[in-house]
C-alpha positions in Angstrom: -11.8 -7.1 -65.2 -14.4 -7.0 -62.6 -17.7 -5.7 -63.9 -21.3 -4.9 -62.7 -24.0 -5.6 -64.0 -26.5 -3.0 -64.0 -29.9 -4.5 -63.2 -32.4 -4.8 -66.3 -35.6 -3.2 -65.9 -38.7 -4.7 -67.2 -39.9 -4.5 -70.5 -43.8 -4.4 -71.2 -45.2 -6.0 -74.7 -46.1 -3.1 -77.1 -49.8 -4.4 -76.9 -50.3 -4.6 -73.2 -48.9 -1.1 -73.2 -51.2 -0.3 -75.2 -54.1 -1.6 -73.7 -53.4 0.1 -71.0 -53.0 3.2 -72.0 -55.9 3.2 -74.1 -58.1 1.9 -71.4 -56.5 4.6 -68.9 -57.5 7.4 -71.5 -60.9 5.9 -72.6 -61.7 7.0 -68.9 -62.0 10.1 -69.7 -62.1 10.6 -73.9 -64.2 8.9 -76.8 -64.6 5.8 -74.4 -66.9 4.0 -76.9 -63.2 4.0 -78.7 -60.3 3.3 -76.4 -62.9 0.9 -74.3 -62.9 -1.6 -76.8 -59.7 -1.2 -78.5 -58.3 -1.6 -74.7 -60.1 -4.7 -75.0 -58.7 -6.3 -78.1 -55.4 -5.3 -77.5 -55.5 -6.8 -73.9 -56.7 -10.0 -75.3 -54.2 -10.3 -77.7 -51.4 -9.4 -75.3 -52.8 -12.2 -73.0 -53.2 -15.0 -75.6 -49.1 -13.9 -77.0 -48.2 -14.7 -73.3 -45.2 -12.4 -73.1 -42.2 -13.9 -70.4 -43.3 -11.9 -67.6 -45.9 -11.6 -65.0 -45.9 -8.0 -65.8 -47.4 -8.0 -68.9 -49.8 -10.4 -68.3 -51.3 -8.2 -65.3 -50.7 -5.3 -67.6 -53.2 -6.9 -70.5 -55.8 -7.8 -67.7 -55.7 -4.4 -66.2 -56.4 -3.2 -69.9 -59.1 -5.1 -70.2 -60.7 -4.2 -67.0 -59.8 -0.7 -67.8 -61.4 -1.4 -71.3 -64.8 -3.1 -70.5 -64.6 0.4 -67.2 -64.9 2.4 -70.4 -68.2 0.7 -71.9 -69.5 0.7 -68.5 -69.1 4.5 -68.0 -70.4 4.8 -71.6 -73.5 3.0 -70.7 -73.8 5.4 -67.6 -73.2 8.8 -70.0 -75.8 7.7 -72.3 -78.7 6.5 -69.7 -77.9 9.7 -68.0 -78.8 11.6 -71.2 -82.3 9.6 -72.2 -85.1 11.6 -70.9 -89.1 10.1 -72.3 -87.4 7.8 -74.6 -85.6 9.8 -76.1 -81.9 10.9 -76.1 -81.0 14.3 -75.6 -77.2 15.2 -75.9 -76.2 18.9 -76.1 -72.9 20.2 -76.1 -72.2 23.5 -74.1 -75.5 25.0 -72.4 
């Protein structure tokens, strides 16, 4: 009996997933969280070394996504200090 193989699809590491998922939502929510969690997930992906070239570039895209999250942070916050001081108001 003659049968085909169906071709396997890549399979990311849990971690490198979530690294860049969470550095793909930091974007745009609590970045002062997801940045660095994207971060420490991402290194730990990298140092596990996972089979596949996939997840490697998967953990380094979360930590660029990551350390992307501190950097808008830092822009959010030096766009709210005004005299020294920081002003932050939610709404109007």
């Amino acid at each position: 009996m003659n049968v085909a193989k169906r071709p396997t699809s890549a399979r990311l590491d849990d971690r490198a997933a979530a690294a860049l998922l969470s550095g793909a939502v930091g974007l745009f929510l609590f970045n002062v969280v997801f940045g660095p969690l994207a971060i420490v997930l991402g290194a730990i992906a990298v140092r596990r070394g996972g089979p596949g070239r996939l997840e490697r570039a998967a953990a380094l895209l979360g930590i660029a996504l990551g350390i992307a999250d501190l950097v808008v942070l830092v822009f959010l916050v030096a766009g709210r200090v005004h005299d020294g001081t920081f002003d932050w108001h939610l709404g109007r």
